[in-house]
N, C-alpha and C positions, 0 to 999 in steps of 0.2 A: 433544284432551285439553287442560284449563287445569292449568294447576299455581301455587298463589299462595305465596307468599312474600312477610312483609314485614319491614321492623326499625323499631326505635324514629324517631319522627320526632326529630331533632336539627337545630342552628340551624348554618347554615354563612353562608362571607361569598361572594356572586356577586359577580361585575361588572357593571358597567353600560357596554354598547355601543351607541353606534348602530347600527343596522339595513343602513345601507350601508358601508364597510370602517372606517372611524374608527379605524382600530387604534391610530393617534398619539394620539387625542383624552384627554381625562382622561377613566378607568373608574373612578368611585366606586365605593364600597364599598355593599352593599344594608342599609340601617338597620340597624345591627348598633351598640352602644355601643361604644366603643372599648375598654370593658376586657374586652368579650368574645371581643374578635379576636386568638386567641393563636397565636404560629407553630410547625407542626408537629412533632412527634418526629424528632430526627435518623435518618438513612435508616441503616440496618443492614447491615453486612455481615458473612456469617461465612466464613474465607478456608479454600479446601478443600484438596488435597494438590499440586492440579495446578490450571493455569489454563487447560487444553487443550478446547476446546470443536469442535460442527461442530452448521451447518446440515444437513440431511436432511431426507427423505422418501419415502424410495424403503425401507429397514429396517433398522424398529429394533433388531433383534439386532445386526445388523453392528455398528451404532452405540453398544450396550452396548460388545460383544465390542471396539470400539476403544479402551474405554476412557476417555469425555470425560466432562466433569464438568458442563459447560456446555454447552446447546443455546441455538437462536434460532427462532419459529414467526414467522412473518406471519397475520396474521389483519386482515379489511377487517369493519369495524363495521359494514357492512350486514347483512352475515349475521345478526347477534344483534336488530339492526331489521326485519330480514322477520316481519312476525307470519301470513305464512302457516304450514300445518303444525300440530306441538304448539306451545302457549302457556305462558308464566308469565310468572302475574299477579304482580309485585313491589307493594307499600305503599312510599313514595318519599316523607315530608315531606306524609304524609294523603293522596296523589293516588297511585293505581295506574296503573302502565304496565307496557305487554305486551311482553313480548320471545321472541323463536325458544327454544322450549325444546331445540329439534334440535340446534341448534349449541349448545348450550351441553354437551350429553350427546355429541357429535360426539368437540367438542376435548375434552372432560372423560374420557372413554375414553382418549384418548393421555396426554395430559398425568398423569392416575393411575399408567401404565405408567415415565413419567420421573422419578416420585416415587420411585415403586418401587426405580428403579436407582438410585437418590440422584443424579439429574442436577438440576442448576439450569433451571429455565427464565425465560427472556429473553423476552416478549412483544411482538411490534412492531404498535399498532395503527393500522390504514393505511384510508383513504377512497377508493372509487373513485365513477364514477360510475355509479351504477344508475339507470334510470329507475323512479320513482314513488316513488325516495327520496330526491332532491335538496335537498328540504328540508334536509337532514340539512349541507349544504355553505354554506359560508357566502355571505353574497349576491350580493357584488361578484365570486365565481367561478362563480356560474352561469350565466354566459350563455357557457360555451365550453369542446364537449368537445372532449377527445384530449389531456386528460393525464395519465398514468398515475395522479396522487391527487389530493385536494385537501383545504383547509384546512374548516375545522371550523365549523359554525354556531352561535354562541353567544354573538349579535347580540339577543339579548331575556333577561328571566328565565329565560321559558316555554324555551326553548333550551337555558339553560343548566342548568337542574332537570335537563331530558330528559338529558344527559351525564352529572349528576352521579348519576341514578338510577341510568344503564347501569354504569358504571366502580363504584360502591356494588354494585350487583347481583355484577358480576364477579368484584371483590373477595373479594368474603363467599362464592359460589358454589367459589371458584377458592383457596381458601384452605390447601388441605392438608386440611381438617378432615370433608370433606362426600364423599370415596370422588372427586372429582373432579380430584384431582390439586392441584398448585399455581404459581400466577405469585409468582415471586419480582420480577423486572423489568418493568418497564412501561415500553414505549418510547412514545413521543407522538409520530407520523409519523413520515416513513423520511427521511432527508437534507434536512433543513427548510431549509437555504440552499442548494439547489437550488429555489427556487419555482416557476419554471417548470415543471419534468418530475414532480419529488416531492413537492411540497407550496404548491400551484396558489391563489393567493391573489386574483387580478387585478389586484394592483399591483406597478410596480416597486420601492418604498419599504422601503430596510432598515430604516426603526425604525416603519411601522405591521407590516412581517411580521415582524418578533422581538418587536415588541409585542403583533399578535394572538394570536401562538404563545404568549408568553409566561403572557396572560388563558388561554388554551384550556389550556395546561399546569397553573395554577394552580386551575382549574375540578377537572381529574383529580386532580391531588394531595391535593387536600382531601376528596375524595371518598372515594380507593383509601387512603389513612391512614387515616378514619376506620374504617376494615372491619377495614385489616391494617397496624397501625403499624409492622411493620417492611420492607411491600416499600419498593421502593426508584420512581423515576417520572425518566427521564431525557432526554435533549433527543438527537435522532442529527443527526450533522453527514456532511459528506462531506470528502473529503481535501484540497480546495481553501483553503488556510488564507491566505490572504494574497491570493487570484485572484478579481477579481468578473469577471464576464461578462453585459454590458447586460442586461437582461430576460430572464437566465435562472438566474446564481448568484450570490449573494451570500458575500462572503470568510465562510469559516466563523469565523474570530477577529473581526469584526466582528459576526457575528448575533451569538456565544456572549456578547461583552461587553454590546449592548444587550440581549440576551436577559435577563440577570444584572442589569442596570441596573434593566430593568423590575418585575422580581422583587422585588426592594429596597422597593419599594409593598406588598408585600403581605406585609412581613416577613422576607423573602429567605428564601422554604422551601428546604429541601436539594433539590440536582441532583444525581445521574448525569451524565456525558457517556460517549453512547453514540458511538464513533468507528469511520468506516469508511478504513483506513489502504492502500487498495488504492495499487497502482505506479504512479507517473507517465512513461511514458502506462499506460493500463491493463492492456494486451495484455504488457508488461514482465516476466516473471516474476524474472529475475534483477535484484531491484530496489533491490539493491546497487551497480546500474552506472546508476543512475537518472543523469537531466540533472543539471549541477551548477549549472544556471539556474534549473532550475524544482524542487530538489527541496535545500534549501540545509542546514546545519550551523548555521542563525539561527533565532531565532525571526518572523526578516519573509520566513524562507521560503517563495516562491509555495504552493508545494505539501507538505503534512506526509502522508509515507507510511509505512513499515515503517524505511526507509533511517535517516532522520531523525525516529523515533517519539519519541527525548526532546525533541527540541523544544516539541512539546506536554505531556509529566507535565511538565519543568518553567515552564514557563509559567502550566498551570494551577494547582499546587501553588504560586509566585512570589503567584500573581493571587487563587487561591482556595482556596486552604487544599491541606496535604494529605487533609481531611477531603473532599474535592471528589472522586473516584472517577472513573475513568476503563475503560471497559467497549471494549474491543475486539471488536466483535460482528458486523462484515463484512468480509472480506479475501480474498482467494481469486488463485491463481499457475495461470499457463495451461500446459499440457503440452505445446504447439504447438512446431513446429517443431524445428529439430537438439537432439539432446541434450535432447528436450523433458521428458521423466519423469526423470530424473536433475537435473535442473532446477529442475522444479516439487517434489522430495522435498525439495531443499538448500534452497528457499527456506520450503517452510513450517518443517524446523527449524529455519532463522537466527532468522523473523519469532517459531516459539514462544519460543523460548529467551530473543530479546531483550523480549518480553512478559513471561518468568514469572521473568528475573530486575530486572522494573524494580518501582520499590513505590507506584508511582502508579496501574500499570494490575493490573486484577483478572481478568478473562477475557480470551483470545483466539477467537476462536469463527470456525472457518472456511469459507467455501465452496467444493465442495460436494462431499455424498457421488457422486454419479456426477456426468457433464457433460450440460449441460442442452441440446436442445435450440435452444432458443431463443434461447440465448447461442450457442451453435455457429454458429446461421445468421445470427446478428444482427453479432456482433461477433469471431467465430473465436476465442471462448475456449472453451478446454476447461481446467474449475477443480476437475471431480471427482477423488478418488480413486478411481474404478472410469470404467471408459467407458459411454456410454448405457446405459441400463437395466440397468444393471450387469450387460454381457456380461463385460469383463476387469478383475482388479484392476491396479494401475498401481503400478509400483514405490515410491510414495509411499503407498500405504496401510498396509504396515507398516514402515515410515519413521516416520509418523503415530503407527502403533498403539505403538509402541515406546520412542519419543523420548522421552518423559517414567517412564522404568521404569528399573528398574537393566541393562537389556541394552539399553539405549538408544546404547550406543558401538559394539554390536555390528552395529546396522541405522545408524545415520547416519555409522559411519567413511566410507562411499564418499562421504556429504555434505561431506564434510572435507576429502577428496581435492579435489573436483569446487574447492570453493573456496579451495585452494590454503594450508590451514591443518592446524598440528601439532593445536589443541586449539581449542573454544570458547569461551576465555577470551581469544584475539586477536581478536574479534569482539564479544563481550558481555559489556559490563561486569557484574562480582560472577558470573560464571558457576561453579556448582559442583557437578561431576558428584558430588557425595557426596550433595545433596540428594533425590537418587533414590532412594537409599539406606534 
């Protein structure tokens, strides 16, 4: 089956890269008069009751019945590039391209269902490497698999049209309006100063990869505006805020600044910062007892986690505006060892609370609803609220479900206890159990 779909053809601004990584190089602007280059509508937010969010996949009832307002999906843009299957034909700036009509009716069935419940959705699109779509990866990273993503091709026009059709397409498909549900956020890769593991570039150079990133981000945002001016398109970092590590992370306050820098070229469209605020070390649930080296009350802090999460609202509020939004969208406390679910309940309300009473950050969104496998055997974390396959619920599920409701003193007193406080307000600044209310 084809299925066409087009929209009006409109004039947008690409970039201009060379073909091999040049991410440093000057990206002109593609003929475009300069009075017609105008910079985007500010990114929209409308703030709901609660900033309480969770990854899943295993169900969606549970996931209503807890209560979140915010979810987070992963989704690899190959999917929507397999033109095996059902087709649709998109019109794209006169030139039609074919995309997975399957995946799009896939996620469009779920994502309809978290409209339904009035949840937000948070989008993460991620590259991995498929064979016979490599093309799709940009040049200087194709010569080396085994890394979980990689950075994006959009090294020619012909390139960057193809991205701007897909994310146009998605947009407008994924809009609320079409029974398919709706992307409110649009994440562009998953922890992009991690390059080596998350966002595979083939250099070590922090300002061609916050520069590439920067072009590749600026491709999507002009795009996913023009459909739907009010989602929002954000940059995800990981916790390492001050910590580079040779050829494999980049300090994430260093990408975020040249990332921002590069921006500045093309108008400085609005950002998200999508932040993954996990414990230093990771396996740490109580991450309030975090290293006081690697996890500091500065803003030259190695590491920015739950502990020390204002260090970053004010820095980037200091840096870039309050209007600059700050989206907590990965974090997750392992149940592991003594006291482990007593533990893991106290830390996710410390981490909600100190989220939904700060006014920089907008969601917290946690992982995960059961414990994953692969994190079990890989790294001995266990971050669900239920155990495997959701055999047992874990005394942090209605902890979870609860904390942000008016009987929310009823289920996280014993978190009170565990951490050796009268009330939440010796913990979290402006805390106020009346806002449950």
């Amino acid at each position: 089956m084809v299925i066409k779909k087009s929209i009006a053809v409109f004039l947008a601004v690409c970039l201009s890269l060379s073909a091999a990584v040049s991410a440093g190089a000057d990206a002109g602007l593609d003929s475009l008069p300069d009075a017609q280059i105008k910079p985007p509508k500010a990114q929209v937010f409308t703030a709901r009751c609660s900033k309480k969010g969770l990854q899943f996949g295993e169900s969606i009832g549970d996931a209503v019945d807890l209560g979140i307002k915010y979810c987070l999906f992963n989704i690899d843009i190959t999917e929507f590039m397999d033109t095996s299957g059902n087709r649709l034909e998109y019109d794209y700036k006169g030139k039609v391209y074919t995309f997975n009509w399957d995946a799009f009716e896939r996620w469009g069935s779920l994502f309809a269902q978290l409209q339904d419940a009035d949840i937000r959705l948070s989008a993460e699109f991620l590259l991995p490497w498929v064979e016979g779509q490599t093309d799709l990866i940009h040049p200087a990273a194709r010569g080396q698999k085994g890394h979980n993503y990689y950075a994006w091709n959009i090294s020619t026009k012909e390139d960057r049209d193809r991205y701007s059709a897909l994310f146009s397409c998605i947009a407008e498909e994924f809009d609320g309006r079409h029974g398919m549900g709706r992307i409110s956020d649009y994440l562009i890769g998953n922890e992009v100063n991690a390059h080596d593991q998350w966002h595979y570039t083939g250099s070590d150079s922090l300002e061609e990869n916050a520069y590439l990133y920067a072009d590749t981000f600026q491709v999507v945002h002009k795009a996913v505006k023009k459909k739907c001016a009010d989602a929002r398109v954000s940059i995800c970092l990981e916790h390492s805020w001050n910590t580079e590590i040779a050829g494999r992370v980049h300090s994430g306050k260093a990408f975020l600044d040249t990332f921002a820098q590069r921006l500045e070229e093309y108008g400085s469209p609005d950002f998200t910062i999508s932040y993954h605020a996990y414990s230093e070390p990771l396996t740490q649930a109580d991450f309030w007892n975090g290293s006081s080296h690697r996890v500091k009350d500065s803003v030259d802090s190695p590491c920015i986690t739950m502990k020390n999460i204002e260090q970053l609202t004010k820095y980037v509020k200091a840096t870039y505006g309050a209007k600059t939004r700050i989206m907590l969208t990965e974090q997750g406390f392992s149940s592991h060892g003594p006291d482990g679910e007593i533990k893991q309940a106290s830390a996710l309300a410390y981490a909600y609370y100190k989220a939904e009473f700060n006014d920089m950050i907008d969601c917290i969104i946690f992982r995960c609803q059961t414990d994953n496998p692969v994190e079990i055997g890989g790294d001995g974390l266990y971050m669900g609220l239920w155990t495997e396959g959701m055999g047992r619920m874990k005394a942090s599920h209605d902890v979870f479900k609860y904390m942000d409701t008016q009987e929310g003193e009823a289920y996280t007193g014993v978190c009170r206890q565990y951490l050796g406080i009268q009330d939440w307000g010796q913990l979290v600044p402006g805390f106020d159990a009346g806002y449950f209310e």
